[in-house]
C-alpha positions, -999 to 999 in steps of 0.1 A, spaced: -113 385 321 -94 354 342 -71 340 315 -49 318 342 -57 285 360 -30 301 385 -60 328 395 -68 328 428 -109 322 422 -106 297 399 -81 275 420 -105 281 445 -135 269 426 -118 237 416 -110 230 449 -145 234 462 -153 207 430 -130 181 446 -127 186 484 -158 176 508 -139 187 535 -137 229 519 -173 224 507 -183 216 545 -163 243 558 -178 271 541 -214 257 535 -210 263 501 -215 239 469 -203 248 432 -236 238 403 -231 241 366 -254 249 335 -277 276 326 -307 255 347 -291 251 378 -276 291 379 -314 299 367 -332 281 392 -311 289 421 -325 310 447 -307 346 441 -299 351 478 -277 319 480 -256 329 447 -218 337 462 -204 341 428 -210 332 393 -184 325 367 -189 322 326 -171 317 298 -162 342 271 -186 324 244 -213 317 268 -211 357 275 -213 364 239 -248 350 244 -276 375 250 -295 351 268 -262 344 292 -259 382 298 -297 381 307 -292 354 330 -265 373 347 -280 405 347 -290 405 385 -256 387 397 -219 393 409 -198 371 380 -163 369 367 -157 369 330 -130 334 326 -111 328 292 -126 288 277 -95 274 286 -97 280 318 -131 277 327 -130 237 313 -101 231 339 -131 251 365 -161 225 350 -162 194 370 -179 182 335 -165 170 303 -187 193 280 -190 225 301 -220 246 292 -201 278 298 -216 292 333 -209 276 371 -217 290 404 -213 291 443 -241 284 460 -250 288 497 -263 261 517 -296 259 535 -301 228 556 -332 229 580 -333 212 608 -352 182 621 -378 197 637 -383 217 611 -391 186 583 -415 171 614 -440 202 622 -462 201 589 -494 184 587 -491 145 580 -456 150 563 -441 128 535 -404 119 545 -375 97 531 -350 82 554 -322 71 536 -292 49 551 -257 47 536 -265 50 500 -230 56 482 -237 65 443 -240 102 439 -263 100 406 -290 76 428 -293 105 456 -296 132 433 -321 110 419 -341 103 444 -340 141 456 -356 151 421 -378 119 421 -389 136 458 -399 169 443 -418 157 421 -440 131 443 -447 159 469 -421 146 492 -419 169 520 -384 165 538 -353 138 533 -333 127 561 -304 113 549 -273 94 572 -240 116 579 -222 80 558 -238 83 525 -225 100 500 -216 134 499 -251 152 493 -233 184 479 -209 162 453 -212 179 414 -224 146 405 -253 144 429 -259 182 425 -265 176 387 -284 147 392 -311 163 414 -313 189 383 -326 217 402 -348 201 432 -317 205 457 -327 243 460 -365 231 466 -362 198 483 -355 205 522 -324 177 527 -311 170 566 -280 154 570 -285 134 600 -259 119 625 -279 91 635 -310 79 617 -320 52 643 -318 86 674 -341 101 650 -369 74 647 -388 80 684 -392 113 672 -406 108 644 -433 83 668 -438 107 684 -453 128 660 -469 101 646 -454 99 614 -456 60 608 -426 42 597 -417 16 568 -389 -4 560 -381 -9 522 -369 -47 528 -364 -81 514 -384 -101 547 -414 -79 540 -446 -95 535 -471 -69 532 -466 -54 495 -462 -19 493 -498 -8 481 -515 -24 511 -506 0 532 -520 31 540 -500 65 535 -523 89 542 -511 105 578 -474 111 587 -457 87 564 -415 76 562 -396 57 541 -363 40 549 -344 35 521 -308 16 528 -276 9 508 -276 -2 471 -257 -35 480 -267 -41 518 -297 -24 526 -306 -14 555 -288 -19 587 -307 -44 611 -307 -17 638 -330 4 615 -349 -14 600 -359 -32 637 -365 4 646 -393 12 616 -429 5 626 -435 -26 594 -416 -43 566 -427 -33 529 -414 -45 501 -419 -43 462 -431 -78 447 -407 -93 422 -413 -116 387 -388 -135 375 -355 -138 396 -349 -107 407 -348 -99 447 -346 -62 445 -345 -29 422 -323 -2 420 -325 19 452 -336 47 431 -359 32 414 -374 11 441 -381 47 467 -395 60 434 -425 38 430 -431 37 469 -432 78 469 -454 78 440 -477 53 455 -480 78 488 -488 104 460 -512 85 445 -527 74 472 -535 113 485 -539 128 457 -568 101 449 -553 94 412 -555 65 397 
């Protein structure tokens, strides 16, 4: 049993919490909760930790049956929890992050490009919102936010371990390849005069998604193939980013899947 906040592990884990920097170093990103520790693919578990109530849980000690854990006194597992009502059970998680190539070689894939977007809880929405519209890959810029922060990580609720995510360096470099395997292009902007529904999603579709504040860059959104945007009532110009690449993936689901 760790009973100290002086352990080695558990200064350790708190640092992988706070620093990008250690997280990036050794590919690694800490998630909390009995669904995230479920979900998670057992090859990429590095270490789990739990509480001493959670433990006294039978369905805790199911849960960690099959994994290499450390026992942590309560104390010191909420000064581990990167949340304010710790559910008693964290781990370290490998990373697996494909390549480009590797997003671009299915059949007619579904992707979302996504430019400078800075709050953690719309990424990890829009990753989970991406699961489940049959999203196939997300390309996201190296300047958003931090794709492995705890508060994205919660946010995407589990689809982080099923979602295929590149962080890319440049997502303008990245657009002639995506030509060239004819995966069509659309910008999520305010000069766009074609709605979204008009178009047609069926082959090798890709959304750009920019900024909550700005949008996209000019140089992007020049680069996509046609302007798209979301009609407004009222007086409102835009949604949410979240909310607005949620109803253009689900209309590239609907639209496949034939349901109306």
């Amino acid at each position: 049993m760790i009973t100290s906040t002086h352990n080695q592990q558990v200064k350790h884990v708190m640092q992988l919490n706070r620093k990008p920097r250690l997280r990036n170093e050794e590919g690694v990103f800490v998630v909390e909760g009995f669904k995230m520790v479920k979900e998670a693919p057992r090859d990429r578990i590095v270490k789990a930790y739990v509480s001493a109530s959670a433990l006294a849980d039978s369905s805790c000690q199911a849960l960690l049956a099959d994994l290499s854990f450390e026992a942590v006194e309560d104390q010191v597992f909420t000064q581990m929890s990167d949340t304010q009502t710790p559910q008693g059970i964290l781990a370290v998680i490998k990373r697996q992050e494909p390549d480009p190539d590797q997003l671009l070689e299915q059949t007619d894939p579904f992707l979302l490009l996504i430019e400078n977007l800075q709050d953690p809880g719309n990424l990890g929405t829009m990753i989970r919102t991406a699961e489940g519209a049959g999203v196939t890959g997300i390309l996201i810029s190296r300047e958003s936010v931090d794709l492995y922060n705890p508060k994205t990580i919660r946010s995407t609720m589990g689809s982080i371990y099923r979602v295929p995510v590149h962080i890319a360096d440049s997502l303008t470099g990245l657009i002639p390849l995506l030509h060239q395997r004819g995966i069509r292009t659309y910008a999520a902007h305010l000069r766009g005069t074609e709605s979204y529904t008009d178009a047609d999603y069926q082959k090798g579709t890709a959304f750009l998604i920019g900024n909550e504040g700005n949008g996209l860059t000019e140089e992007l959104a020049d680069a996509a193939d046609q302007y798209i945007r979301i009609p407004m009532e009222g007086q409102v110009e835009s949604l949410n980013a979240a909310m607005a690449a949620g109803i253009l993936m689900y209309e590239v689901k609907r639209q496949r899947t034939g349901s109306k």
